[in-house]
C-alpha positions as CSV (number, residue, x, y, z in Angstrom):
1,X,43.6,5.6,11.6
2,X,41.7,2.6,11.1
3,X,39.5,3.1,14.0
4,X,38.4,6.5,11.9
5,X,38.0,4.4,8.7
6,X,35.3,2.1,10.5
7,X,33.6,4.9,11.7
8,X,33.7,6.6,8.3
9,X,32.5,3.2,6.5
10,X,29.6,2.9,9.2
11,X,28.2,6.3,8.8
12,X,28.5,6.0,4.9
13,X,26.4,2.6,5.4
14,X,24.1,4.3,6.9
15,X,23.3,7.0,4.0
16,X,22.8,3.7,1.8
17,X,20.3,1.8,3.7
18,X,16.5,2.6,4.1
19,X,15.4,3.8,7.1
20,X,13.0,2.6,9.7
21,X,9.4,3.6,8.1
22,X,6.1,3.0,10.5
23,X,8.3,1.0,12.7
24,X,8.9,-2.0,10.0
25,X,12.6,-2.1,8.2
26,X,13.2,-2.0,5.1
27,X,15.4,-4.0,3.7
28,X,18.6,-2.8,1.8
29,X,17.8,-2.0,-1.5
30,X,14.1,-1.7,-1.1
31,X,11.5,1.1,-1.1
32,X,8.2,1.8,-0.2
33,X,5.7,1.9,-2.7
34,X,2.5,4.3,-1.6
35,X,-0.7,2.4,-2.0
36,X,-4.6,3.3,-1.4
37,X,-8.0,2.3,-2.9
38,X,-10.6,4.2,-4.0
39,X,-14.6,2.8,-4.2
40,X,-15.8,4.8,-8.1
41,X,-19.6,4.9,-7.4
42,X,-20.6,5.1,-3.8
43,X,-22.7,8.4,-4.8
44,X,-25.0,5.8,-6.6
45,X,-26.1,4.3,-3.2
46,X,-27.0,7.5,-1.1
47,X,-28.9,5.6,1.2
48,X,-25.9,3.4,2.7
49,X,-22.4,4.2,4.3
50,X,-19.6,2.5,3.6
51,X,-16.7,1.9,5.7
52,X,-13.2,-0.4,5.9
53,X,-12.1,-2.2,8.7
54,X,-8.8,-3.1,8.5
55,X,-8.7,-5.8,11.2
56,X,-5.5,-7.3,12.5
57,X,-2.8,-6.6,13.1
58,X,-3.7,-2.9,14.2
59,X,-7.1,-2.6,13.0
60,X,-8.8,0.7,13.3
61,X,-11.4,1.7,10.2
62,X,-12.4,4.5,8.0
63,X,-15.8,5.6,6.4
64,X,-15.5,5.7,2.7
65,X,-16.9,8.8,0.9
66,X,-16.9,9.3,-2.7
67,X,-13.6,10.5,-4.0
68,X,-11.7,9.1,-1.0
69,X,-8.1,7.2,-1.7
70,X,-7.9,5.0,1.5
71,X,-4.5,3.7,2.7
72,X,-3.8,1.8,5.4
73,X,-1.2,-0.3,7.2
74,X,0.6,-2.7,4.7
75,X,0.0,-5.9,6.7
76,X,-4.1,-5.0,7.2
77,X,-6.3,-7.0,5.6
78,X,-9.4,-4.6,4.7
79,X,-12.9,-5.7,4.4
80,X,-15.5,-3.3,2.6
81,X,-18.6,-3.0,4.4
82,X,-22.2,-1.0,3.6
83,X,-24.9,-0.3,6.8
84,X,-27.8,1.7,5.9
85,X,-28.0,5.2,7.0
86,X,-30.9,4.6,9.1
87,X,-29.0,1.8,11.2
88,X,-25.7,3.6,11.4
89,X,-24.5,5.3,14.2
90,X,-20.7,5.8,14.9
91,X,-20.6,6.0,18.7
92,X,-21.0,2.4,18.5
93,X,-18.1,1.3,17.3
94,X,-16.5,2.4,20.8
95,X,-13.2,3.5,21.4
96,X,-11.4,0.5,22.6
97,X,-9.9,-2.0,19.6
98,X,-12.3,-4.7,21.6
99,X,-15.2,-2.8,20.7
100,X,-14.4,-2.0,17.6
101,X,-13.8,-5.8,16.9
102,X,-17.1,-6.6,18.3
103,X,-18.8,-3.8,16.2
104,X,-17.7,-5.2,13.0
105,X,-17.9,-8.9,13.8
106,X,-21.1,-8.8,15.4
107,X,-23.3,-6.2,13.3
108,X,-26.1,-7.7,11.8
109,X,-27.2,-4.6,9.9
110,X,-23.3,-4.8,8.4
111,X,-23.2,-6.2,4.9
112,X,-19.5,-7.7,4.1
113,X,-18.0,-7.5,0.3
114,X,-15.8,-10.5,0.1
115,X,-13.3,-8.2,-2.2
116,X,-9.5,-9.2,-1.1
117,X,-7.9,-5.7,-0.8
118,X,-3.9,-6.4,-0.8
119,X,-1.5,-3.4,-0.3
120,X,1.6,-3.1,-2.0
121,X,4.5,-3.1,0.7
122,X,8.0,-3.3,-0.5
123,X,9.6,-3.3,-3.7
124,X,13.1,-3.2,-5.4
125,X,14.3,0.2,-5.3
126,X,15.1,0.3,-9.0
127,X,11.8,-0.4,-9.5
128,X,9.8,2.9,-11.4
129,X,6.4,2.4,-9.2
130,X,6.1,5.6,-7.1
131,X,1.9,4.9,-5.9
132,X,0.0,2.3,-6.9
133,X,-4.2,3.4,-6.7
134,X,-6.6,0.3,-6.9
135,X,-10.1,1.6,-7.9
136,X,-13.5,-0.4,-7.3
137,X,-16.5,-0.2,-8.6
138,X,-19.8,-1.4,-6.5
139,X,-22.0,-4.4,-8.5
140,X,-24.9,-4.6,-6.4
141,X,-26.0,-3.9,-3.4
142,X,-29.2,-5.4,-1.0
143,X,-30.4,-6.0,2.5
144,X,-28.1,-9.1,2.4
145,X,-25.2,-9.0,-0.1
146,X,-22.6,-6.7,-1.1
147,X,-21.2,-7.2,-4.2
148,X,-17.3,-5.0,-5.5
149,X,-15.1,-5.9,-8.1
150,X,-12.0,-4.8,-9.2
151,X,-11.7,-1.7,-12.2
152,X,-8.7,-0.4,-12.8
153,X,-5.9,0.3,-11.3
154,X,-3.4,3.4,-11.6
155,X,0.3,3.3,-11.2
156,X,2.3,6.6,-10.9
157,X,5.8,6.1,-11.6
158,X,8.7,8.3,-10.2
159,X,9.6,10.1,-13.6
160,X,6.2,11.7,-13.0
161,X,4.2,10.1,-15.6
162,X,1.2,7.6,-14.8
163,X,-0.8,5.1,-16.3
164,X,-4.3,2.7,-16.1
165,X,-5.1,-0.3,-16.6
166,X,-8.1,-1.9,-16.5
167,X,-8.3,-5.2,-14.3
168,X,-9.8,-8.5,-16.5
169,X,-12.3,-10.5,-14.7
170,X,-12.4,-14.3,-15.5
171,X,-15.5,-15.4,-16.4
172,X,-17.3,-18.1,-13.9
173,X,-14.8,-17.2,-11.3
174,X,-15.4,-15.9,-7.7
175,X,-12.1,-14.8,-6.8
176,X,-10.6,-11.2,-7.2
177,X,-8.6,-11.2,-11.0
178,X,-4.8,-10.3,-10.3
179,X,-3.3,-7.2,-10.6
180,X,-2.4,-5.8,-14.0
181,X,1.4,-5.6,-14.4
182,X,2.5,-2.0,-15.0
183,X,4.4,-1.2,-18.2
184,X,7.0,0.2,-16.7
185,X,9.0,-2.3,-15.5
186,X,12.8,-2.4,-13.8
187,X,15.3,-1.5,-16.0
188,X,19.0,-1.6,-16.9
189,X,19.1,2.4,-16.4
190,X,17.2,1.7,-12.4
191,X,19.5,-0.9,-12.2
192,X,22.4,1.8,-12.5
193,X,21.3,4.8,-10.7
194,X,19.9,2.9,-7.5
195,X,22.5,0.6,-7.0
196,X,25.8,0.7,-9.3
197,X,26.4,4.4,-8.8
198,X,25.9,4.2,-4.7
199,X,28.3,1.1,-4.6
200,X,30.7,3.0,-7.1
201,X,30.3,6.1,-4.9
202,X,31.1,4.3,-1.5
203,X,34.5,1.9,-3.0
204,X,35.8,5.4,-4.4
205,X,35.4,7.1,-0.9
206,X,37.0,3.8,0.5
207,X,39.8,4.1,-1.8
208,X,40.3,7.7,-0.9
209,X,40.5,7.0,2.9
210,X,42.7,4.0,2.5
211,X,45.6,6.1,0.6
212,X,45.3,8.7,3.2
213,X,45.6,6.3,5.7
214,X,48.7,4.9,4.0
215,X,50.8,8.1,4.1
C-alpha cells in the first residue's frame, strides 16, 4: 500500500509543477510571462528596413514592419538595426548562424541603435502579468546613427484587463529609463488561489490515501 501512495504523491507532484517550456524549466511556483516589442513609427522612415538580431545564445533575426510585436528567446539580447533599402538584400545574411553573425557584425551599411531590449522570463505565479508589450518609438535616424528610446509599455493581466504606462526618460542620461512597475501587483487573493488552495488540495488527498491505507 505504500508503494501505491508514492506513486499517487509523485503523479500529484507532477500536476503541481510547471512543465518543461522551450526546453528551460520552470521552477516551481513560477510562470511564464509572454513578452514582445513593438518599433511605433517605422512607416516614418520608408526608405530604410529595420531588423533585430537577437545574437547569442541562439541568434537568428527578424525584419521589423510597422505594427509587428516581436518576441524572441528570453535569454537573447536583441539589437535594433536600420539598412537602407537600396543596400539591403536578404540573401546575404546566409543560412548558416556563421553567416548570419558575420552579416550583422560586419555590415558597414548596418546602422546599430544602442537600445537594451530585456525580455521578461519568469515570474511568480501569483503574479497578475499575463504579456508584457514594450513599445519604441524611433528619435532620429542618419547615414551614421540610429537613435530609439523607450515609450510605453503595456501589461495585460490575466483577469483580462490591460494597462500603459508611459516610460520616463532621465534627463542628461544615456542609458535606457527602467521599466514602469505595473499597478497590478501580487496579492493576498494570488497568493491564495496559486499556491494555498493547490497545497490544501494535495494534504487533503494525502489524508484521504493515508486512512485508506490504514484500514
Amino acid at each position: 500500500m505504500m508503494k501505491n501512495l508514492l506513486i499517487f504523491l509523485g503523479l500529484a507532484l507532477m500536476f503541481l509543477i510547471p512543465s518543461i517550456v522551450s526546453a528551460d524549466i520552470i521552477e516551481p511556483g513560477m510562470k511564464e510571462v509572454d513578452y514582445c516589442f513593438q518599433v511605433e513609427n517605422i512607416k516614418d522612415y520608408p526608405e530604410y528596413i529595420f531588423l533585430s538580431y537577437f545574437q547569442e545564445p541562439v541568434g537568428g533575426y527578424k525584419v521589423i514592419n510597422q505594427g509587428d510585436c516581436v518576441s524572441f528567446y528570453k535569454f537573447s539580447n536583441p539589437t535594433i538595426y536600420a539598412i537602407k533599402k537600396d543596400d539591403f538584400n536578404e540573401n546575404e545574411i546566409g543560412s548558416t548562424d556563421e553567416e548570419e553573425k558575420n552579416y550583422f557584425q560586419n555590415n558597414k551599411n548596418l546602422i546599430a541603435s544602442g537600445l537594451s531590449i530585456k525580455s521578461i522570463g519568469s515570474v511568480k505565479e501569483s503574479d497578475p502579468r499575463q504579456e508584457v508589450i514594450d513599445v519604441y518609438k524611433i528619435d532620429s535616424l542618419d547615414s551614421t546613427s540610429l537613435k530609439i528610446s523607450p515609450l510605453k509599455v503595456i501589461y495585460k493581466y490575466t483577469d483580462g484587463t490591460s494597462e500603459e504606462k508611459i516610460y520616463q526618460s532621465q534627463p542628461n542620461s544615456t542609458e535606457t529609463p527602467q521599466r514602469p512597475e505595473p499597478s497590478k501587483k501580487i496579492t493576498w487573493l494570488n497568493m491564495i488561489w496559486y499556491i494555498v488552495l493547490p497545497l490544501t488540495a494535495l494534504i487533503i488527498i494525502i489524508i484521504l490515501i493515508y486512512r485508506r491505507t490504514k484500514k
